[in-house]
N, C-alpha and C positions, 0 to 999 in steps of 0.2 A: 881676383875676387869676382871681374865681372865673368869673368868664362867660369867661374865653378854656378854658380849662381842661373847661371842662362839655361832656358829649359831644351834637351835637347827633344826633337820631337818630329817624326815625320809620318805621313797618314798616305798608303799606297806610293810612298815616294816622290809625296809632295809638303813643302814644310808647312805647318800649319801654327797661327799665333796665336798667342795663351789670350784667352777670355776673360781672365779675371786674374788677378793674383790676391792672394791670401793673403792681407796683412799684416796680421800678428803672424802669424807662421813664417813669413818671408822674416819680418825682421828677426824673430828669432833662428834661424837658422844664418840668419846670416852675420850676427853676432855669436852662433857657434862657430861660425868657419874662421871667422875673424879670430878669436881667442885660441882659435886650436894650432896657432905659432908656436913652435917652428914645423911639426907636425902638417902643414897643410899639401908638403908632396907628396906625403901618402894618400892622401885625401884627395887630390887634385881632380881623380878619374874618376871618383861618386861623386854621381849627381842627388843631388840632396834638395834640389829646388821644389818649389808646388809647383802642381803640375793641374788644371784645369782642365773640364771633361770637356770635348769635344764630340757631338756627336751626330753620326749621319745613319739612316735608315740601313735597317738587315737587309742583307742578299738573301737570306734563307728561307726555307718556304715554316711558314708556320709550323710549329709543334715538331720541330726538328729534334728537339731535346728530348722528343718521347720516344724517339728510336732505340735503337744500341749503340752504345759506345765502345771504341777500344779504346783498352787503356795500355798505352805504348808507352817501355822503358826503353827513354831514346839510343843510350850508350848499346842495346842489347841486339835494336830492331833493323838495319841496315845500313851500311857502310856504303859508301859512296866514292874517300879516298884512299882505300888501300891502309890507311893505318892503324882496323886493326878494332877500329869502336865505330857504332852507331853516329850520326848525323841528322838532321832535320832535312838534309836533300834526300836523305834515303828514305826519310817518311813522304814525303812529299813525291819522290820515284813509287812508293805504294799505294798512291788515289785509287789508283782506278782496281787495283786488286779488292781495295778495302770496300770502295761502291760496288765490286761486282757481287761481293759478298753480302751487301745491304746494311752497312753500317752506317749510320747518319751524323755520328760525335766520335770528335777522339780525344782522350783526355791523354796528355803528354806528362809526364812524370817530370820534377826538374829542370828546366833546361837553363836556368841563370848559373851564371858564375859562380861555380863553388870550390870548398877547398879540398873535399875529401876526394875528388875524382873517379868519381861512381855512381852513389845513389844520389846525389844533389841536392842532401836536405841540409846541408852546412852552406849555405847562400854567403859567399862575398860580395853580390853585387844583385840588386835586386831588381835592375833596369840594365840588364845588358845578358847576352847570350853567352852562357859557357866555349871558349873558343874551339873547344872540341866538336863541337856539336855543330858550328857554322856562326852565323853574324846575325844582326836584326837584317838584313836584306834578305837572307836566307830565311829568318822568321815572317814578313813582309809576302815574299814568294811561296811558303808555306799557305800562310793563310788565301793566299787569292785565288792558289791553284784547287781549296778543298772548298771553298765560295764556290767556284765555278760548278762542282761535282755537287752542289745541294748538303755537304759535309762541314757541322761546326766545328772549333778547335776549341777545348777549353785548359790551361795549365794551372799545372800546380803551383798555388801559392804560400811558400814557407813563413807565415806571418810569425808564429809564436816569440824565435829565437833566428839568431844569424851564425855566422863559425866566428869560432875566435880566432880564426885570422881575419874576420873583416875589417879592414881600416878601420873602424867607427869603434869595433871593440879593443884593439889596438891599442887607439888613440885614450880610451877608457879605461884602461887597467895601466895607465900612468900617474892615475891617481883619482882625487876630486876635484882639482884643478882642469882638466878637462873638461872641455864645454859639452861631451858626451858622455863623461860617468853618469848622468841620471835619465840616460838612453837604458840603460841596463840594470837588475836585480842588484843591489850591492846591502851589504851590513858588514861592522867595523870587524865583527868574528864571525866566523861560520854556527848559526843556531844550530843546538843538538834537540834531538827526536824527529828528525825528519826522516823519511823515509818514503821513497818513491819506487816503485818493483824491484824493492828489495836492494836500495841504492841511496848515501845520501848526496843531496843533489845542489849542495853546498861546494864549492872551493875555494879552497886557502889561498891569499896572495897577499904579496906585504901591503897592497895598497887596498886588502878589504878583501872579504869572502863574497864571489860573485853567485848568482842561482841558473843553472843550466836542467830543466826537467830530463833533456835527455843524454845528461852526460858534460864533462868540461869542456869538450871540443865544440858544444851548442850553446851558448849561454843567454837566457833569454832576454829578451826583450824585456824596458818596464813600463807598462803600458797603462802607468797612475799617471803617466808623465803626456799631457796633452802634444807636445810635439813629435813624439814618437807615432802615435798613431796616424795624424795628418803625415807624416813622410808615409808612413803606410799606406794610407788613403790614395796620397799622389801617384805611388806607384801603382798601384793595380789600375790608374788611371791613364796610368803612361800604356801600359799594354791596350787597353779596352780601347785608348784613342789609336791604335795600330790597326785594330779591326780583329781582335781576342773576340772570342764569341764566350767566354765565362771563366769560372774558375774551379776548382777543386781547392779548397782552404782546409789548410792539413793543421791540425791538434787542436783546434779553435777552443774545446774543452779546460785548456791550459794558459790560457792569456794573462791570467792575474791569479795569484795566489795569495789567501788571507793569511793563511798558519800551516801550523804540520799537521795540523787535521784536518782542515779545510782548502785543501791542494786545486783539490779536481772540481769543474764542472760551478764554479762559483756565478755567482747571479751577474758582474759585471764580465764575465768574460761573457755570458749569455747576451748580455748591452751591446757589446762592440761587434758580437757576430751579426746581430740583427740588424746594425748601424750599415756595416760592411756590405749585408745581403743587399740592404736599400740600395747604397751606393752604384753597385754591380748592375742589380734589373732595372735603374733606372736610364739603361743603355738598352736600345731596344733590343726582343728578344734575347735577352742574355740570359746564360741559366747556372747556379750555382749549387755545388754540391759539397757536403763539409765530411770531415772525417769526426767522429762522435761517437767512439766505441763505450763510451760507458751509457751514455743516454740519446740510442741514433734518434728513435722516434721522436721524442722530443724536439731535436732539436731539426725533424724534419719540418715543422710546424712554420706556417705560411709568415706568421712575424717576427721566426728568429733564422734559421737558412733556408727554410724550403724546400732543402733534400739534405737527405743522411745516408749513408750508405748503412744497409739494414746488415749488422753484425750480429749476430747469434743464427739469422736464418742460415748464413751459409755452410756449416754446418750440419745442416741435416738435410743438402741436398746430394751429397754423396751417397749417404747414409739410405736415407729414403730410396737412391737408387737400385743401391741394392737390398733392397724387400725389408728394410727397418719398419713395424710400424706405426711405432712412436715419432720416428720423424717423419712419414709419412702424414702421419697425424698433425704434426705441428709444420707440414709445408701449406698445410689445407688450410689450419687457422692464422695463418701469421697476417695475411692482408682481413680478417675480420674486425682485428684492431688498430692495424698499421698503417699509417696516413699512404695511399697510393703513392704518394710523390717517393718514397724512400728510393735509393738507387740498391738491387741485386747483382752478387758475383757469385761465382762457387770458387774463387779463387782469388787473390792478386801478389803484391809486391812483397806484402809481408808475412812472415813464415807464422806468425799467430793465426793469422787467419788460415792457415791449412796447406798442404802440400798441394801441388800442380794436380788440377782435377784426375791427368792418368794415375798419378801416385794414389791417388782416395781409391779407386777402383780396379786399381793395379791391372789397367789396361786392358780392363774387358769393354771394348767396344758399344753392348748395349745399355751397360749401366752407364757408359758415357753420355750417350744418345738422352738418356732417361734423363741423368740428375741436368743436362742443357736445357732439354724441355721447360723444367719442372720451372726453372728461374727465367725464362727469353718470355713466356706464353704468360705468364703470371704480371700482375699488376707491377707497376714499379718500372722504373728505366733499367734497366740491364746493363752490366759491363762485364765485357770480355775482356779476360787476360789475352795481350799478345801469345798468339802459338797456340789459344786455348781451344780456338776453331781448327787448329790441326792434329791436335792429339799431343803436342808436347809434352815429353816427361821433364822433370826436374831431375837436377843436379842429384847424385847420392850423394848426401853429408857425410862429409870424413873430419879427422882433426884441421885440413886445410880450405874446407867449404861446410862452414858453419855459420851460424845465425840466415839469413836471410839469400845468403849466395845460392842455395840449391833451386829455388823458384824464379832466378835472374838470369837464365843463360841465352846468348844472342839466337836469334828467332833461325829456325828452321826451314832455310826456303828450297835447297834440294837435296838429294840423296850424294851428300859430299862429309865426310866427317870431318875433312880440315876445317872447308869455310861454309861449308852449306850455303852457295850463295849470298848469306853475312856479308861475305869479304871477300877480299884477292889477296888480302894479307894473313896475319897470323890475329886471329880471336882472342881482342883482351879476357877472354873469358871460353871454357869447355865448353862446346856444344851438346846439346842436350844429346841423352845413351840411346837415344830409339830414331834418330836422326833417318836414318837410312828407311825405316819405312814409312813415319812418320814424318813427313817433309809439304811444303805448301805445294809444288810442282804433283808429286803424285797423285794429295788426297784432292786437289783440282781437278786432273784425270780423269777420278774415280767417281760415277755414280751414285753408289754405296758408302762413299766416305763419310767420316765427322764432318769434314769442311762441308758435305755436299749435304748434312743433317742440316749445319748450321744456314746455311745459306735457305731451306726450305722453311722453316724457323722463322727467322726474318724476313723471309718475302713473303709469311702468312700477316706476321705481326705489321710491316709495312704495308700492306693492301686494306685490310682487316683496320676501320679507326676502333672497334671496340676492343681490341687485341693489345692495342700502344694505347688507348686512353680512356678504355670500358671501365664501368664499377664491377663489383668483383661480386657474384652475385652466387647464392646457392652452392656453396662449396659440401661435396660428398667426399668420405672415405668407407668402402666398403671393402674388407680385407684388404687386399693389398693394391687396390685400386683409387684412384682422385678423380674426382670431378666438381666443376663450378663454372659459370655461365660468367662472359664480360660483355656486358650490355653499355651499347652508347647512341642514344635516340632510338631508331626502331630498328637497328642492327645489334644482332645477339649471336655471340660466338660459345659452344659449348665444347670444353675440351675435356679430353677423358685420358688418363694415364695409367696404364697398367704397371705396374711395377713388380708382377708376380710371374717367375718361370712357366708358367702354363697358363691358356688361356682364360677369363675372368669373365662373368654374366653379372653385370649391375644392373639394377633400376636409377631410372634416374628419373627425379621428379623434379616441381617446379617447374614446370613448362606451360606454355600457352595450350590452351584446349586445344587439341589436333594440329599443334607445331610442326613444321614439316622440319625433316632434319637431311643437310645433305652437303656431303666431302666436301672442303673446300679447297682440298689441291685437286677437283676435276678430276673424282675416279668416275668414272660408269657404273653408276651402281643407282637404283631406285632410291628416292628418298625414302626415307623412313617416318611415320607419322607418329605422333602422342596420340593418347586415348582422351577421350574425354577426361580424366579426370587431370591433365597435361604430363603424366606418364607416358614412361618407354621403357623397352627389357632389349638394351643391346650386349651382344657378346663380342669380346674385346682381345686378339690376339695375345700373346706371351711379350711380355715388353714391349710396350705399342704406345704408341701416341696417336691420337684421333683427335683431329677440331671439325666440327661442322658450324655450318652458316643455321640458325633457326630462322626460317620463313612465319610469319605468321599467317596462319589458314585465311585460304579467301573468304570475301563474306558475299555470297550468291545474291 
């Protein structure tokens, strides 16, 4: 009793003692461990204790969150011991590639204990490291080695639902007798008229119909039930006391469901995100991002997460790249309404949101250039899919890589189709089909590369604070051309996108009377000045990107 109960808990590898314990919470879990005889060897190795924040000042330099992130699927991104999957030593052997690149965050997909042995959103253990992937020492060594590099970490936290094989549901689908059946969804029969994409999300068992949103192998959480959510609280408390610099909180949308009509997006799972968000940034600089595909903006909003990743934009940055100009249109407007804070991708882990940016542009290199731009330069935090700064294609879906397998294939690091670097072993998973030219070792190389796009991209948006944390100021579409100024104090950045096969002559107005205007990756080239009325007629290469720095004219 007393080792399940004791909190485990180490801070750089030194132990540190609980501040407080929760009293009702301690008692009541510990008369659940108690009642969950004979059952308790299953149980033995979850820690289920409160867990008390602990907290000591950021390493990081201010407004680190406003960079770029990659978002790294660990099982995919580097292999360290030959067998074959991804590791947290191989992310951590990728610092200094990922800082040469000008990356500031990296958001880590999964990496607790789970059952499906993949994508890691079936969590058995919500306080410990999937063994595949390495230890909390190896997570410890992670975090101090991207500390060092000015690089925060933030992980995905699967709050919604756990797998049913976590002990806790286990121990709950043996009945009501279990001091955990009302840790979870349960009714004596499965309710009819439900329906969730096209699924119900009901299952039968002789001890009660359990509620899983994504499936029976997930079964959720039930989070009316006041101790479930403090075991929640304690854990994302157990990480942030490790030196977690935030989180990505995945379904958040889904925490509570009143009916079969009223499923999604309910006012008290809105309660618990915004309780959550407190909890997290009251650890300094910490910064949280939720996943919120039916209402992001909303719930980008400063007293419920504070970021969303903005879903519907990414879609029309392919599009827009290549000379759409409706989505053109709608990349101009989307931050006119859009709280800045939303996080943009053109890509990530799951296959709803879109094929690997080369599959959208089937590998024409300037539309790549273009739809990167169009999201790195633009308001909003940025995330990069791993491989996305190299040109990575995705998997071709066949009947044996479907759903989400084609956009998950282990990262690209050289011109090897066994292991490309990945590995010394055999790749739980096909290397991506363009491997050999598209590889991290070449397009590093290269001058002219994606990698060597992205890399100018981010060393503008890094130098540039109105670039990472400008208002979003005078946005133009003229044919197939964007433009819109990010202004932050008396630093004003104007960037201009051409998206049309031949070169493009815009006016661009809004400017300061006789604004000077001039390259700011240090071409040699005259400033260019606005007219009195803060107009300019500049002409714009064929698929170009241009930012200049505006000066404002001296005053003699």
């Amino acid at each position: 009793m007393q080792a399940l109960l004791s909190r485990r808990l180490s801070f750089n590898g030194l132990a540190q003692s609980l501040l407080c314990w929760v009293v009702a919470t301690s008692m009541a879990l510990a008369a659940a461990v108690a009642a969950a005889q004979p059952d308790a060897r299953s149980l033995s190795t979850i820690d289920i204790s409160p867990v008390a924040a602990y907290m000591v000042p950021s390493v990081l330099p201010a407004g680190w969150q406003h960079g770029a992130f990659m978002e790294i699927f660990v099982r995919a991104y580097k292999d360290t011991n030959g067998d074959g999957m991804g590791d947290l030593k191989g992310v951590t052997q990728s610092l200094d590639y990922l800082k040469d690149l000008g990356i500031t965050g990296i958001w880590l997909m999964p990496i607790t204990s789970n059952a499906d042995g993949d994508h890691g959103y079936a969590t058995t253990d919500f306080r410990n490291i999937d063994p595949a992937y390495g230890s909390l020492a190896d997570f410890d060594e992670l975090i101090a080695q991207a500390h060092q590099r000015g690089i925060g970490v933030i992980m995905d936290y699967v709050i919604n639902h756990s797998a049913a094989a976590h002990p806790l549901f286990v121990s709950a689908k043996t009945g009501p007798s279990s001091p955990f059946y009302d840790w979870f969804v349960w009714e004596k029969t499965a309710p009819t008229g439900w329906d969730i994409w096209g699924k119900n999300p009901w299952t039968q068992t002789e001890q009660g119909a359990y509620f899983g949103t994504f499936g029976p192998h997930m079964p959720d959480f039930n989070f009316k039930n006041p101790t479930v959510l403090a075991y929640h609280q304690s854990s994302l408390r157990f990480w942030l006391n490790r030196g977690l610099d935030g989180y990505r909180l995945d379904a958040v949308p889904h925490l509570v469901e009143t009916n079969a009509k009223d499923w999604n997006d309910q006012p008290e799972s809105r309660k618990i995100t915004g309780d959550l968000r407190a909890l997290i940034t009251a650890y300094p600089q910490r910064y949280v991002v939720c996943e919120a595909t039916a209402n992001p903006q909303t719930y980008a909003a400063p007293d419920l997460c504070g970021s969303a990743f903005a879903f519907g934009l990414e879609k029309h940055l392919g599009q827009a790249a290549r000379g759409d100009k409706k989505s053109i249109q709608a990349v101009a407007d989307y931050f006119k309404t859009a709280p800045q804070s939303m996080a943009t991708f053109a890509s990530n882990h799951d296959i709803f949101a879109g094929r690997r940016l080369w599959d959208q542009v089937k590998g024409n290199s300037a539309q790549y250039k273009l739809a990167a731009a169009s999201y790195l330069l633009l308001p909003g935090t940025p995330f990069i899919y791993y491989g996305e700064e190299i040109g990575m294609a995705g998997l071709r879906a066949t009947q044996d890589l479907d759903g989400d397998v084609p956009v998950r294939a282990p990262m690209s690091w050289t011109a090897d189709a066994q292991g490309a670097g990945f590995t010394t072993g055999i790749p739980f998973r096909a290397m991506a089909p363009n491997v050999m030219q598209q590889n991290a070792v070449a397009q590093v190389a290269s001058s002219t590369s994606i990698y060597a796009f992205y890399k100018r991209m981010l060393k503008l948006r890094n130098t540039y604070p109105s670039l990472s944390s400008g208002s979003y100021v005078a946005p133009f579409v003229q044919g197939q051309a964007l433009g819109y100024q990010r202004c932050l104090g008396a630093e004003t950045s104007l960037v201009l996108i051409n998206y049309a096969k031949q070169p493009t002559r815009v006016r661009v107005k809004s400017l300061s009377a006789h604004a000077l205007l001039n390259h700011t990756d240090g071409r040699r080239s005259a400033p260019v000045r606005a007219n009195a009325q803060g107009q300019i007629h500049i002409t714009l290469p064929a698929q170009s990107v241009q930012v200049f720095a505006v000066s404002a004219p001296r005053i003699p």
